[in-house]
BAPA-955016 format. One record per atom (N, C-alpha, C, O): residue number from 1; residue in three letters; chain; atom name; z, x, y. Coordinates in steps of 0.05 Angstrom, whole numbers, plus 5000, padded with zeros to 4 digits. Each point is the difference from the previous one (the first is absolute). Layout:
<nodes>
NUM|ALA|A|CA|Z|X|Y
...
</nodes>
This chain:
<nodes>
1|UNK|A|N|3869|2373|5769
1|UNK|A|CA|5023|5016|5006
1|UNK|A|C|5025|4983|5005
1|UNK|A|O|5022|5007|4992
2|UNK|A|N|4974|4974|5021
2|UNK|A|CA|5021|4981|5006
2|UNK|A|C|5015|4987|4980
2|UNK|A|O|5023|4993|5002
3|UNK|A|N|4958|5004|4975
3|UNK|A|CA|5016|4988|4965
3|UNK|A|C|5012|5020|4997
3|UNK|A|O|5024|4995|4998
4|UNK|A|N|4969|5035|5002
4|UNK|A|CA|5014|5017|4977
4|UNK|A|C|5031|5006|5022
4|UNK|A|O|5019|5011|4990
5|UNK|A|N|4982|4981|5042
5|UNK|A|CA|5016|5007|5017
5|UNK|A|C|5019|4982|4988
5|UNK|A|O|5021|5009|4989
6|UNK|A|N|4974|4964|5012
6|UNK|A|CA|5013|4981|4994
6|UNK|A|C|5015|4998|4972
6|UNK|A|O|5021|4989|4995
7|UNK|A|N|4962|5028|4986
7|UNK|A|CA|5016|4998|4974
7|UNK|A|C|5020|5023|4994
7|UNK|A|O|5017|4998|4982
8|UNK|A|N|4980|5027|5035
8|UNK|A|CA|5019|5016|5012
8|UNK|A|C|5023|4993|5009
8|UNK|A|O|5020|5007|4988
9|UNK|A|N|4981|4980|5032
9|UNK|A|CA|5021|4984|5014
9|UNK|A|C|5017|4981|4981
9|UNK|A|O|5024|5001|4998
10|UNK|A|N|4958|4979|4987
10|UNK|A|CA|5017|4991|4973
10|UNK|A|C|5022|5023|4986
10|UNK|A|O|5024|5002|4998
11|UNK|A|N|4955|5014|4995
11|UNK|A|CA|5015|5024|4980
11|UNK|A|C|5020|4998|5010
11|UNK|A|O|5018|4985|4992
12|UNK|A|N|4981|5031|5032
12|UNK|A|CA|5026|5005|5009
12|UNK|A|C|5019|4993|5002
12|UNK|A|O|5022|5013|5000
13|UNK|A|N|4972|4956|5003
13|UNK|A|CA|5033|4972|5016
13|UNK|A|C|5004|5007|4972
13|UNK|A|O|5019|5014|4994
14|UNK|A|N|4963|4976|4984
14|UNK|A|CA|5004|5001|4972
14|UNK|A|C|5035|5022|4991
14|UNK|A|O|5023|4994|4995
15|UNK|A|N|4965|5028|5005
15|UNK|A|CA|5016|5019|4998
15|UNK|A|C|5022|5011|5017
15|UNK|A|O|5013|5020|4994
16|UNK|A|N|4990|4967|5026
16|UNK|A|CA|5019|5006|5018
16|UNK|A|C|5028|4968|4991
16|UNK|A|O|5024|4999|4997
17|UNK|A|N|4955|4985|5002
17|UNK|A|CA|5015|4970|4987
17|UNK|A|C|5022|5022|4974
17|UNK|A|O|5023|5008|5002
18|UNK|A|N|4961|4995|4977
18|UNK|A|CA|5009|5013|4976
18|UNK|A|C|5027|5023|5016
18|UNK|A|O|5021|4989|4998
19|UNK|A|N|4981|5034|5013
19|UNK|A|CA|5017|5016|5017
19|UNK|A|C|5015|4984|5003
19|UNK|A|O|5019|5002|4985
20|UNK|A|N|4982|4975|5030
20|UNK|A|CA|5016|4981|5009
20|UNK|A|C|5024|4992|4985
20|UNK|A|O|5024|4999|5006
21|UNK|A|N|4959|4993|4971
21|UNK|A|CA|5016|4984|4976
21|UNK|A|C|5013|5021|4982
21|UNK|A|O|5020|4994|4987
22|UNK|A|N|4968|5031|5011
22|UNK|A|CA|5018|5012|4985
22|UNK|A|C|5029|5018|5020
22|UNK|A|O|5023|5005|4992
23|UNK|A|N|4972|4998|5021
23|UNK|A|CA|5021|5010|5011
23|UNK|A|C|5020|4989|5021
23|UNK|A|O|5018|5010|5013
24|UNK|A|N|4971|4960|4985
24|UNK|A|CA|5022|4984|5006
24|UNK|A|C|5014|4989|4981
24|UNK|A|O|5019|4985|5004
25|UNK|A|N|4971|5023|4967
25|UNK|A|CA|5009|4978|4968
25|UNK|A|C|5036|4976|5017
25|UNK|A|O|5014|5006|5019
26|UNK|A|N|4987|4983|4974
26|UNK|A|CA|5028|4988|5005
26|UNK|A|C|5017|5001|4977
26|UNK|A|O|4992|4993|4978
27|UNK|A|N|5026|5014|5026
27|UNK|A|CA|5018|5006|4971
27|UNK|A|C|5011|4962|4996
27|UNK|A|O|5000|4984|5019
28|UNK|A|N|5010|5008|4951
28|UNK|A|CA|5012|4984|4999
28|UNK|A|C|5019|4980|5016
28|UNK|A|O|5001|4976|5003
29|UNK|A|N|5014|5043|5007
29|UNK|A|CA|5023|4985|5014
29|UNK|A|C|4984|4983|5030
29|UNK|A|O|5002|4976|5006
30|UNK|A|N|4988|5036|5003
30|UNK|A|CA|4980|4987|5024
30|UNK|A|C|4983|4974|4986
30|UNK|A|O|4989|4982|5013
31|UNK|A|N|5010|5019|4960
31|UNK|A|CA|4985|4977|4984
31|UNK|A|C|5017|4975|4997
31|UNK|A|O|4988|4978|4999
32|UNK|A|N|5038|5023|5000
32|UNK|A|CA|5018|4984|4995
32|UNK|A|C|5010|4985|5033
32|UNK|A|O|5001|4976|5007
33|UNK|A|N|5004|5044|5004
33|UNK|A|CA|5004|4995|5037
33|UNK|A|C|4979|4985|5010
33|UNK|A|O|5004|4986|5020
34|UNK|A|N|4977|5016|4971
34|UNK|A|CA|4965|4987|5004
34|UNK|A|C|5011|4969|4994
34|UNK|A|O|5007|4982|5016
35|UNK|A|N|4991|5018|4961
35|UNK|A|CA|5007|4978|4981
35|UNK|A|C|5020|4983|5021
35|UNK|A|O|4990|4983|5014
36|UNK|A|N|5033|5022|4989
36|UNK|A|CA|5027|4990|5007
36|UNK|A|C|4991|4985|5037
36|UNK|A|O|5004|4977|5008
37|UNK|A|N|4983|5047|5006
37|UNK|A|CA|4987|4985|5025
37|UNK|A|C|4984|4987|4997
37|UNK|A|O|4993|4990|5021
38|UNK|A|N|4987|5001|4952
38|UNK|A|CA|4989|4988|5011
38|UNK|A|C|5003|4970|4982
38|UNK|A|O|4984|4982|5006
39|UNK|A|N|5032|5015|4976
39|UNK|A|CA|5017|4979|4999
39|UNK|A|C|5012|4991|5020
39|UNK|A|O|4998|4976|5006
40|UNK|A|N|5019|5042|5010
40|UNK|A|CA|5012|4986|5031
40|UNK|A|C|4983|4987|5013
40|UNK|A|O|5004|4976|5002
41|UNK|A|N|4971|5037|5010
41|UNK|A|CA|4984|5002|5018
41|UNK|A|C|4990|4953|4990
41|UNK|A|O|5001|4980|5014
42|UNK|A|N|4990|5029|4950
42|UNK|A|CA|4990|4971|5001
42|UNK|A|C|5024|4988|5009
42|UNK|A|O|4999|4990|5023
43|UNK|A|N|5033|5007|4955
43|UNK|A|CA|5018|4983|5014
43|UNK|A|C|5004|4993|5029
43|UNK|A|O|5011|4980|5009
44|UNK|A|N|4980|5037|5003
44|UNK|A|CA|5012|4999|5035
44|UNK|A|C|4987|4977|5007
44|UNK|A|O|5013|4987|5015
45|UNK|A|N|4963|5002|4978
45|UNK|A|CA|4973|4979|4995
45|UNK|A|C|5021|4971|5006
45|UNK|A|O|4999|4985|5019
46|UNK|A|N|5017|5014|4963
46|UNK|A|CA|5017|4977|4995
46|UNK|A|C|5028|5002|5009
46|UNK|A|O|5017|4983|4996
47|UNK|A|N|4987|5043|5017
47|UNK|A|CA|5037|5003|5000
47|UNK|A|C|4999|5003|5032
47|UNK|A|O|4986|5017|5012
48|UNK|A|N|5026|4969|4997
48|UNK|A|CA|4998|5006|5036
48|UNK|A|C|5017|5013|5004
48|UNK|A|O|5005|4995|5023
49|UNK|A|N|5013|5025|4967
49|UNK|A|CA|5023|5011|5003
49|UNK|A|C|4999|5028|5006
49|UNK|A|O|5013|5014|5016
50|UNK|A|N|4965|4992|4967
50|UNK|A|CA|4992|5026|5007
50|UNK|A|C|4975|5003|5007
50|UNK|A|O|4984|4981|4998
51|UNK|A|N|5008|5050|5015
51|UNK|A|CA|4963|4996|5010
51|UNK|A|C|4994|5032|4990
51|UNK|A|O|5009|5017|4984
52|UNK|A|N|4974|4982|5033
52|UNK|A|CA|4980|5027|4991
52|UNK|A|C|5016|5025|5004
52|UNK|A|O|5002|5019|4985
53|UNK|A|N|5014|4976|5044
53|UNK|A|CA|5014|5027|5006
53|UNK|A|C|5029|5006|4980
53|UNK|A|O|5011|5020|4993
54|UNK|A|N|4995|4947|5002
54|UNK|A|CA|5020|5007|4963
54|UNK|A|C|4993|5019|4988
54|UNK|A|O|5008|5023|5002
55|UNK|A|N|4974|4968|4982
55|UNK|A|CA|4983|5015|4977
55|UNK|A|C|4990|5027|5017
55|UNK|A|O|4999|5021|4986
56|UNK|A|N|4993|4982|5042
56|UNK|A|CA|4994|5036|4995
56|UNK|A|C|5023|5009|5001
56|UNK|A|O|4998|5020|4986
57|UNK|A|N|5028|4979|5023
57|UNK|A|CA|5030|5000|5001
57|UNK|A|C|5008|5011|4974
57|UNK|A|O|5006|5024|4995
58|UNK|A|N|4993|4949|4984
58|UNK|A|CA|5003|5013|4977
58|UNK|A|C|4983|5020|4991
58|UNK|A|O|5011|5019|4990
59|UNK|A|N|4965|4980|5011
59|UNK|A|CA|4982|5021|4994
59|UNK|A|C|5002|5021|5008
59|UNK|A|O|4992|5016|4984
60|UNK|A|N|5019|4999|5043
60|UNK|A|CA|5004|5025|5008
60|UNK|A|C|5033|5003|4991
60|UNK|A|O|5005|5021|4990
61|UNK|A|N|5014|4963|5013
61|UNK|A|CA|5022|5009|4978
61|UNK|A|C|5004|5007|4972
61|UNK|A|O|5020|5011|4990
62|UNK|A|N|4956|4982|4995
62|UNK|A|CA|4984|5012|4980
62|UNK|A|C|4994|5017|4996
62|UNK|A|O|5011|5015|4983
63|UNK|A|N|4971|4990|5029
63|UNK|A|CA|4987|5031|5008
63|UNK|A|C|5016|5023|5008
63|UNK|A|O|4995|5022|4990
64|UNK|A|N|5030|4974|5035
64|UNK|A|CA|5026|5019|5001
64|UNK|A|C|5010|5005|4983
64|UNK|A|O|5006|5023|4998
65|UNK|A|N|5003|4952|4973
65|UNK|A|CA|5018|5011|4982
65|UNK|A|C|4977|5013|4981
65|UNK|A|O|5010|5022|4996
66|UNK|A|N|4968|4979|4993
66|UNK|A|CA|4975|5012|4990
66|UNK|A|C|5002|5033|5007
66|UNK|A|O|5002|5019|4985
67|UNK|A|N|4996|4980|5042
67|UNK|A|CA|5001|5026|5010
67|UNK|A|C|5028|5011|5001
67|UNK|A|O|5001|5020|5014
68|UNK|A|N|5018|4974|4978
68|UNK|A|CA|5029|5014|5003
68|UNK|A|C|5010|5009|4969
68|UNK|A|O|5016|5016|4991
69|UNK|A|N|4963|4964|4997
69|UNK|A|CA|5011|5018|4970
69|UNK|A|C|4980|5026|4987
69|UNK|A|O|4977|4998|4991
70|UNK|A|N|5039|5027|5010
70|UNK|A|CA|4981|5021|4988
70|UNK|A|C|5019|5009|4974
70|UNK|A|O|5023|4992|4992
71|UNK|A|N|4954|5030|4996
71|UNK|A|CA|5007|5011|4979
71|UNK|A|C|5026|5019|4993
71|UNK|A|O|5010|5007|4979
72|UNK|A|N|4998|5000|5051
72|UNK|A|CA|5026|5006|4997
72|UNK|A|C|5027|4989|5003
72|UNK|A|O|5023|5011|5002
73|UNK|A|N|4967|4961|4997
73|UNK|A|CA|5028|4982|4997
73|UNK|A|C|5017|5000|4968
73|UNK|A|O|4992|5006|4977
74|UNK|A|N|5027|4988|5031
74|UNK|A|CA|5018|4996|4981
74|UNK|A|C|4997|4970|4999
74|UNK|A|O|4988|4986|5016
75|UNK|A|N|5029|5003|4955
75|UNK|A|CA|5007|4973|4993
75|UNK|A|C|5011|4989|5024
75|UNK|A|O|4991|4980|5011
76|UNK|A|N|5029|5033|4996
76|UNK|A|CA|5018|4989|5019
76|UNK|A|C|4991|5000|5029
76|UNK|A|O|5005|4984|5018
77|UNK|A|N|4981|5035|4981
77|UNK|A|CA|4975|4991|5030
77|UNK|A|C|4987|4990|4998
77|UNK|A|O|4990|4990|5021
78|UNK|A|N|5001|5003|4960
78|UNK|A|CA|4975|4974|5001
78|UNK|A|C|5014|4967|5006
78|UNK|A|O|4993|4980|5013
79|UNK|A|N|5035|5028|4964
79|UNK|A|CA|5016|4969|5008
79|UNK|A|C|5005|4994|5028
79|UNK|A|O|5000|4977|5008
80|UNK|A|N|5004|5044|5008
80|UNK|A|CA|5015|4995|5031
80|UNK|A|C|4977|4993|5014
80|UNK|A|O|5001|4988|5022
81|UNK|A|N|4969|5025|4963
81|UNK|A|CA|4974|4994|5023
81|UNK|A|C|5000|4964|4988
81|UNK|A|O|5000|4979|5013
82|UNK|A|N|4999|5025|4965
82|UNK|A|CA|4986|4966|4993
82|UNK|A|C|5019|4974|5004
82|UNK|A|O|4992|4977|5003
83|UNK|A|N|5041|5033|4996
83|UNK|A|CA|5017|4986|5024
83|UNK|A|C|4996|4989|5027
83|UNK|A|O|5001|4977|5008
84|UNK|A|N|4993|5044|5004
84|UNK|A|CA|4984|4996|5028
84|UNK|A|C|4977|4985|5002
84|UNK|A|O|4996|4986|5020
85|UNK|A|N|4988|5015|4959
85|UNK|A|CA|4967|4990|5005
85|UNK|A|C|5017|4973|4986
85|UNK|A|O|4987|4979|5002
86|UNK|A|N|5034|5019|4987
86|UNK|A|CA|5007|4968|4987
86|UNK|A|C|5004|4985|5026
86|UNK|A|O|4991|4978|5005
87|UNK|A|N|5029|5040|5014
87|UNK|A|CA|5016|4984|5011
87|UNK|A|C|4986|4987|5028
87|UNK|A|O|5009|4981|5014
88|UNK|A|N|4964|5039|4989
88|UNK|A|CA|4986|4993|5016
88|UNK|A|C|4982|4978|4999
88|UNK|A|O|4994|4985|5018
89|UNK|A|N|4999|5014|4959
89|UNK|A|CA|4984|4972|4984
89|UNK|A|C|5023|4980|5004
89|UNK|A|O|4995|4976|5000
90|UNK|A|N|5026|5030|5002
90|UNK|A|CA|5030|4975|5000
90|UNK|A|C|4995|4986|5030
90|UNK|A|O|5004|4977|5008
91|UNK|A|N|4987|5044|5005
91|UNK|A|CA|5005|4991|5026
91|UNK|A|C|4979|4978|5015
91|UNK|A|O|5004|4980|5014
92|UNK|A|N|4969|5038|4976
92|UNK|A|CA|4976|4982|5003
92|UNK|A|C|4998|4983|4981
92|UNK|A|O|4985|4983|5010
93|UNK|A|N|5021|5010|4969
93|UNK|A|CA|5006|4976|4984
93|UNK|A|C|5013|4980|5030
93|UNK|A|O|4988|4983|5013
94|UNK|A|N|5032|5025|4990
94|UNK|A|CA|5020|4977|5015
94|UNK|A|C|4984|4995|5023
94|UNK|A|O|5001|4976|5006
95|UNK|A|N|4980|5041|5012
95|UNK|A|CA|4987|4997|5016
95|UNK|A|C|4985|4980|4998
95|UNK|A|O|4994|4986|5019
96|UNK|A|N|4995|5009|4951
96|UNK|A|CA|4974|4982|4995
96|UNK|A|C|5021|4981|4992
96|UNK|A|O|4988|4988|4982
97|UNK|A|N|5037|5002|5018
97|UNK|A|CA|5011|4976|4993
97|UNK|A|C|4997|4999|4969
97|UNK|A|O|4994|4978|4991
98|UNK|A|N|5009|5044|4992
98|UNK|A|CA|4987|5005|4977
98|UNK|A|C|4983|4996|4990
98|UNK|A|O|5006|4992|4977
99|UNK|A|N|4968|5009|5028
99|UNK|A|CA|4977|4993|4992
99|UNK|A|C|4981|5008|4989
99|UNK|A|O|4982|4992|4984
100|UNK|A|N|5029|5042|5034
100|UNK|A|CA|4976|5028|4991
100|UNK|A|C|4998|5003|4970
100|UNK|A|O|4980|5001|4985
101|UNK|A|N|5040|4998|5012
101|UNK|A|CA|4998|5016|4967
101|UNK|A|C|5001|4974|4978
101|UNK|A|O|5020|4987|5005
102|UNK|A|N|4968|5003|4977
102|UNK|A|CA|5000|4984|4986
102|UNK|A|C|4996|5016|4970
102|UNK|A|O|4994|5023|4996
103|UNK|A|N|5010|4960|4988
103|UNK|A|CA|5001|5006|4976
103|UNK|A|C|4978|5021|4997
103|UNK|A|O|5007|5023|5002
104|UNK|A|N|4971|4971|4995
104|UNK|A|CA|4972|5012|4997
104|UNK|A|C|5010|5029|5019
104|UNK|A|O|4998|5019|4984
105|UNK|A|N|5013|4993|5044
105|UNK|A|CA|5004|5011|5018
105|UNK|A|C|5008|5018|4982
105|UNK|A|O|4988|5018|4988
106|UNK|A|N|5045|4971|5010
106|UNK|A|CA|5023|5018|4981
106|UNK|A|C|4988|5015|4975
106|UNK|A|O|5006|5023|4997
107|UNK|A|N|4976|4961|4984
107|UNK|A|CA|4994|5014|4976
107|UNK|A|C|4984|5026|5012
107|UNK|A|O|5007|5022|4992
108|UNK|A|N|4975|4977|5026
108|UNK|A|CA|4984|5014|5011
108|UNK|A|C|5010|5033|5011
108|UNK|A|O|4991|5022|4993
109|UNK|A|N|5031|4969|5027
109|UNK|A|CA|5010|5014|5022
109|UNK|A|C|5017|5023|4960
109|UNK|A|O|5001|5024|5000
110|UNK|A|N|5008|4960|4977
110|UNK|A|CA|5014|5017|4986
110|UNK|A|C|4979|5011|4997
110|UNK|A|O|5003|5021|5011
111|UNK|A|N|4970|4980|4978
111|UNK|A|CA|4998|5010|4988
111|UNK|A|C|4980|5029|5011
111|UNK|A|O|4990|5019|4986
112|UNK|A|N|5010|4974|5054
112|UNK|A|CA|4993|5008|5012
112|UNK|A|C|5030|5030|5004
112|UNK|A|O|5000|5025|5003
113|UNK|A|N|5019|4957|4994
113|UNK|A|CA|5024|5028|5000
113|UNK|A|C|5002|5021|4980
113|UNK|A|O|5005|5023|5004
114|UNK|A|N|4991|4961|4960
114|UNK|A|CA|4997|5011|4985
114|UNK|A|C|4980|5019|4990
114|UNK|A|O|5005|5016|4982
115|UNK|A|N|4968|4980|5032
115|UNK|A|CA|4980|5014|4997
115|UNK|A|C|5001|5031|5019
115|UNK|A|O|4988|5021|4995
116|UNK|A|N|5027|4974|5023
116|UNK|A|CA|5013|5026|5025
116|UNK|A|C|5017|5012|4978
116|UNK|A|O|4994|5022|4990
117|UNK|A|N|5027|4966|5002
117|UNK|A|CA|5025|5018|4975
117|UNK|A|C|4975|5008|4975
117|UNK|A|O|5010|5018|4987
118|UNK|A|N|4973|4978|5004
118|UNK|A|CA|4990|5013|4979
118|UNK|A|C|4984|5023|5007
118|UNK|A|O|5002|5021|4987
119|UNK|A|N|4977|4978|5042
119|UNK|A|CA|4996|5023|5005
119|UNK|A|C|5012|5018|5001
119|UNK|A|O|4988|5020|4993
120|UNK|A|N|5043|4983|5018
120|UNK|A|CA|5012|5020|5007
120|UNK|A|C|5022|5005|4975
120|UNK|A|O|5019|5015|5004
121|UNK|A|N|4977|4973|4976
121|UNK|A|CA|5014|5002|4980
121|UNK|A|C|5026|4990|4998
121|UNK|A|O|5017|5010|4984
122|UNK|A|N|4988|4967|5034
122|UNK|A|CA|5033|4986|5003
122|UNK|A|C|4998|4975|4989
122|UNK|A|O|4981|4992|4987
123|UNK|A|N|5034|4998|5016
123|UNK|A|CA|5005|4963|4993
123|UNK|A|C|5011|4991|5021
123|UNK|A|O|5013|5012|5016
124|UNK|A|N|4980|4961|4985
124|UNK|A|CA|5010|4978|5015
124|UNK|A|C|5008|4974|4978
124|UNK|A|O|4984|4995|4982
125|UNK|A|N|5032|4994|5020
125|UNK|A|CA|5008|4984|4983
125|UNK|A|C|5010|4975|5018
125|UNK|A|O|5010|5000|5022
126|UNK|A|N|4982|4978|4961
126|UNK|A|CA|4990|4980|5012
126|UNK|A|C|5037|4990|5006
126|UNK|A|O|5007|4987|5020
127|UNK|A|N|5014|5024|4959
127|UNK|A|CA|5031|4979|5006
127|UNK|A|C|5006|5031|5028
127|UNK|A|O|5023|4998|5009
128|UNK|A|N|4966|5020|5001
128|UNK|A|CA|5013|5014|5023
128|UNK|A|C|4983|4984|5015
128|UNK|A|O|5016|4990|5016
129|UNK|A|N|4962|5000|4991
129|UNK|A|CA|4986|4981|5022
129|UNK|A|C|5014|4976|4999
129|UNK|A|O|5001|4988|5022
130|UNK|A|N|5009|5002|4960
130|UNK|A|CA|5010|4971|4996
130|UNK|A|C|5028|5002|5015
130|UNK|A|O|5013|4980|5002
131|UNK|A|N|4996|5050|5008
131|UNK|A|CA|5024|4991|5012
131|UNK|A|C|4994|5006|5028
131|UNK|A|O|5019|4991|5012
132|UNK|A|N|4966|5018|5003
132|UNK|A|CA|4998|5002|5024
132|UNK|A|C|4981|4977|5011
132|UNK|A|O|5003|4990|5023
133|UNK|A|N|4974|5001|4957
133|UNK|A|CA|4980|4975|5025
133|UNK|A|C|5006|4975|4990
133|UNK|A|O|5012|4992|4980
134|UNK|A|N|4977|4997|5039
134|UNK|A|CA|5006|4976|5010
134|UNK|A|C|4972|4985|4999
134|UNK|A|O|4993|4985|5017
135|UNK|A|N|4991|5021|4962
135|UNK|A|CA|4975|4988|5003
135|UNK|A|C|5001|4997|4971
135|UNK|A|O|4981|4990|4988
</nodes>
């Protein structure tokens, strides 16, 4: 009785594991944000400038501008949100003595913005980011 208890109990984690994964799915954009921290996370390894609480920094300023863009934005609301999420990356850039965002960062963080403008059916264009950051 104790095997068939035990293989019960499997079942279950089994299928509750499965629940888990489907109805947490992570959409794209969280795939790219993934990506971008944890490029930081290695650099921080070698960059004394910034540390762990940088990168969750940037990472939950991420996640604010993530969560501020919905489906009822306009073009022009989305520019004024992703202004803000620029200018705030401007800031923690300078914080880290410029360090946070590196090449590898920047390609990332676009394509982490541009993947937010395709869900919701807008654009982000890389010469309107090119005039507000500093990274």
């Amino acid at each position: 009785m104790t095997k068939n208890f035990a293989i019960l109990i499997a079942g279950v984690i089994i299928i509750i594991v499965i629940l888990i994964l489907l109805f947490s799915r992570q959409n794209d954009n969280n795939k790219y944000l993934k990506r971008v921290t944890r490029s930081m996370y290695v650099y921080s390894v070698f960059t004394p400038n910034y540390t762990y609480k940088t990168v969750r920094e940037f990472e939950c300023i991420s996640l604010d501008y993530y969560n501020s863009v919905n489906e009822d934005m306009t073009q022009e609301d989305f520019e004024k949100v992703t202004k803000t999420y620029i200018l705030a990356l401007n800031e923690l850039q300078l914080e880290s003595d410029y360090t946070l965002i590196e090449t590898t960062q920047r390609e990332l963080i676009f394509e982490f913005m541009e993947s937010i403008a395709l869900e919701y059916g807008l654009v982000v264009d890389d010469e309107f980011t090119l005039q507000y950051r500093e990274w």
